[in-house]
C-alpha positions as CSV (number, residue, x, y, z in Angstrom):
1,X,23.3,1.3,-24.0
2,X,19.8,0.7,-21.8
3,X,19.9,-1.3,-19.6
4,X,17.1,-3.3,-17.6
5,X,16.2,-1.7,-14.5
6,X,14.0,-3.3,-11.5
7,X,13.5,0.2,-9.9
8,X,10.5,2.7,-11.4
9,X,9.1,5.9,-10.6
10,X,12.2,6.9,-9.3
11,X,13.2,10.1,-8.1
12,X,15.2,11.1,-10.3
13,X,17.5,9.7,-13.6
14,X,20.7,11.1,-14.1
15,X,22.0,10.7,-18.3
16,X,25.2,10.9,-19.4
17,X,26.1,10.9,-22.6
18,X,30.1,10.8,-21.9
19,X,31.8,7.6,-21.4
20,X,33.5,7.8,-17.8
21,X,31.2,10.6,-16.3
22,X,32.2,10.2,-13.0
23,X,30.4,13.4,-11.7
24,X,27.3,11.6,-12.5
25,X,28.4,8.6,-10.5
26,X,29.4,10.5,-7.5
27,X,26.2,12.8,-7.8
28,X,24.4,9.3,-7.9
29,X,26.0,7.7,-4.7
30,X,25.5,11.5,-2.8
31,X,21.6,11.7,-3.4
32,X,21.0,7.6,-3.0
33,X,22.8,8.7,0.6
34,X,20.2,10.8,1.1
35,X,17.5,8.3,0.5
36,X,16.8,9.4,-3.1
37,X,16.0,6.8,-6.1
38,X,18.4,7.2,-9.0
39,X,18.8,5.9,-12.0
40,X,21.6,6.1,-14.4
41,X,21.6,6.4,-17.8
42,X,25.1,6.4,-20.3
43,X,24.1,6.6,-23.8
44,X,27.8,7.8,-25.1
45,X,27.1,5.3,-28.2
46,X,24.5,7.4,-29.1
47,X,24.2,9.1,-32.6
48,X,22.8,12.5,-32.6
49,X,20.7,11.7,-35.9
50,X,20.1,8.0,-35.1
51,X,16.1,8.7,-34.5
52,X,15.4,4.9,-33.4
53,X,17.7,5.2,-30.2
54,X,16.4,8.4,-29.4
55,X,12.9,6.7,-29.3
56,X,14.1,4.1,-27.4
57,X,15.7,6.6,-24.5
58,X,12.6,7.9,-24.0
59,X,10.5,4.8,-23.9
60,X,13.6,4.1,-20.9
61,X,12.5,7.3,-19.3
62,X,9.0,6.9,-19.8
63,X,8.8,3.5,-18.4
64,X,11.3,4.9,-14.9
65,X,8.7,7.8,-14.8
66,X,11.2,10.1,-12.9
67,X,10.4,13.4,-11.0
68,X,13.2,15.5,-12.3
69,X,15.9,13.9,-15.0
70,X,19.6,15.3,-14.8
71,X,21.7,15.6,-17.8
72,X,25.2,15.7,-17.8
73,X,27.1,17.1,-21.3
74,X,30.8,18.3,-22.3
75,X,31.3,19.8,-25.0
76,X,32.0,17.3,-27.9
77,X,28.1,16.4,-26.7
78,X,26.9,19.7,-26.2
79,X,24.3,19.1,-30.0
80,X,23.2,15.5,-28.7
81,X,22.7,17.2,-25.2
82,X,21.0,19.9,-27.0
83,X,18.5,17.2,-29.2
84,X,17.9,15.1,-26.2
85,X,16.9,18.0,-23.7
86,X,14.1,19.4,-26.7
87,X,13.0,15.8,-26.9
88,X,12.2,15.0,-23.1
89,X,10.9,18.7,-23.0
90,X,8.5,18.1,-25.7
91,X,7.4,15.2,-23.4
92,X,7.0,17.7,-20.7
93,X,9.6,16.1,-18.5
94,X,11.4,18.5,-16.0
95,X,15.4,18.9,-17.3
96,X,18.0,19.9,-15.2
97,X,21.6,20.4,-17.0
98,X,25.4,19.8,-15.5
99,X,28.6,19.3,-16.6
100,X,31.5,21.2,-16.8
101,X,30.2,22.3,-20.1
102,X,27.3,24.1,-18.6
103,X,29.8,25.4,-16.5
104,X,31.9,26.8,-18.8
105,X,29.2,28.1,-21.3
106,X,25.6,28.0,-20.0
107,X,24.2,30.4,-22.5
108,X,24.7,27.5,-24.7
109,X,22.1,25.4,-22.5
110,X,19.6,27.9,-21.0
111,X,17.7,28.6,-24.2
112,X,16.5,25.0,-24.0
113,X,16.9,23.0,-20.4
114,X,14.7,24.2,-17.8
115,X,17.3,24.3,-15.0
116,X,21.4,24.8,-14.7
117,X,23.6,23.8,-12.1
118,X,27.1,25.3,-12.8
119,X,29.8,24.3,-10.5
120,X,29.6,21.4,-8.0
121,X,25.6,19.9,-8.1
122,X,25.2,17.4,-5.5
123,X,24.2,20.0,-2.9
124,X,21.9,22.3,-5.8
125,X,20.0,19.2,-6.4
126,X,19.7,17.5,-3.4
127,X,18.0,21.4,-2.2
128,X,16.1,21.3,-5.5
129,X,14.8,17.9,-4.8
130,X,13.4,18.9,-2.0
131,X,11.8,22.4,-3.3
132,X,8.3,23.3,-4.3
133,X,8.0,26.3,-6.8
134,X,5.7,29.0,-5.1
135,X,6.0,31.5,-7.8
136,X,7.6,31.9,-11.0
137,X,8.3,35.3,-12.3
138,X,10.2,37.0,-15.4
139,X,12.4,39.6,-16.0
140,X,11.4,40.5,-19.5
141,X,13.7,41.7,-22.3
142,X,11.9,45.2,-21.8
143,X,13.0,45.4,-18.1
144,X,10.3,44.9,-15.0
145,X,9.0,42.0,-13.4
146,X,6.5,39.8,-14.2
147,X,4.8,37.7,-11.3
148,X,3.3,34.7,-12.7
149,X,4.9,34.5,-15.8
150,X,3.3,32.1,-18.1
151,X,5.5,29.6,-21.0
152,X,4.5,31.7,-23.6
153,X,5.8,34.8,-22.1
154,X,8.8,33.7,-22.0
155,X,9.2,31.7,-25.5
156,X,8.8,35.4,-26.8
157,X,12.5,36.9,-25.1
158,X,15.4,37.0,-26.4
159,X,17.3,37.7,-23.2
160,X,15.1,37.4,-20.3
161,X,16.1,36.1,-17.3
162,X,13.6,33.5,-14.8
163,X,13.1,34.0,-11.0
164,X,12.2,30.9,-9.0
165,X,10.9,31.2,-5.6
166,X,11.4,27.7,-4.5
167,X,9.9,26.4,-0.5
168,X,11.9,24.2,1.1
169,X,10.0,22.4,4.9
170,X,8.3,26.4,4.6
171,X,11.5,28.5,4.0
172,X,11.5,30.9,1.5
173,X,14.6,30.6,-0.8
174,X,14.8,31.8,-4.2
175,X,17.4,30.6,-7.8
176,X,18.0,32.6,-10.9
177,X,17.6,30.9,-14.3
């Protein structure tokens, strides 16, 4: 279901596509504590196949505009998850996947969502929130690493692995993919 929102161009938009997600409402409450726009979305209704609401989720999430949007998946929604992610990503939108799906099997999310959180993510997104990528590197399925690896370098793995070097207020920190 979409509802109408008066807030745009928030920070971020959290989707669930589980009825009574309340790690989505509790991540909500801790980032808006932190001065963070968020914006949820539950679209448990949702058929997989049913092309017309898919359009209509991302007109929702075109028209909020977010920074970053988090998804939030189980596994009895693991495919929708899965058809959602490759349709905001083809809109170049920045996806960041929870749940305790992700948890339990992130190899099933990595090939597609361009960040993880496994366990607990209020804190891992609050810090990514407030990151900057400096540098991007790969570790390639040949072994190495790759400073400055570009999209198509990694479209072409099988296994490789992403380094982030994220800057948070001019720390260094770095995440694995």
């Amino acid at each position: 279901m979409i509802k109408n929102y008066s807030s745009r161009n928030s920070d971020i938009v959290l989707i669930t596509l589980n009825e009574m997600d309340i790690g989505v409402r509790t991540l909500s409450a801790f980032l808006k504590v932190r001065g963070y726009t968020v914006i949820l979305g539950f679209f448990n209704d949702w058929k997989e196949n049913d092309q017309r609401e898919l359009t209509n989720i991302l007109q929702w999430v075109g028209e909020i505009n977010p920074r970053v949007i988090g998804i939030s998946s189980v596994e009895f929604s693991r495919a929708k998850a899965g058809t959602l992610i490759a349709a905001l990503r083809k809109e170049g939108r920045v996806v960041i996947v929870g749940g305790t799906d992700i948890t339990l099997n992130p190899e099933q999310y990595l090939t597609y969502a361009d960040y993880a959180v496994l366990g607990e993510g209020e804190y891992a997104l609050a810090e990514f929130l407030e990151a900057e990528l400096k540098e991007f590197s790969l570790i390639p399925d040949s072994g190495g690493l790759r400073t400055g690896a570009t999209e198509a370098m990694c479209n072409i793995q099988d296994y490789g692995c992403g380094c982030f070097w994220l800057v948070k207020n001019g720390v260094a920190s770095s995440a694995l993919k």
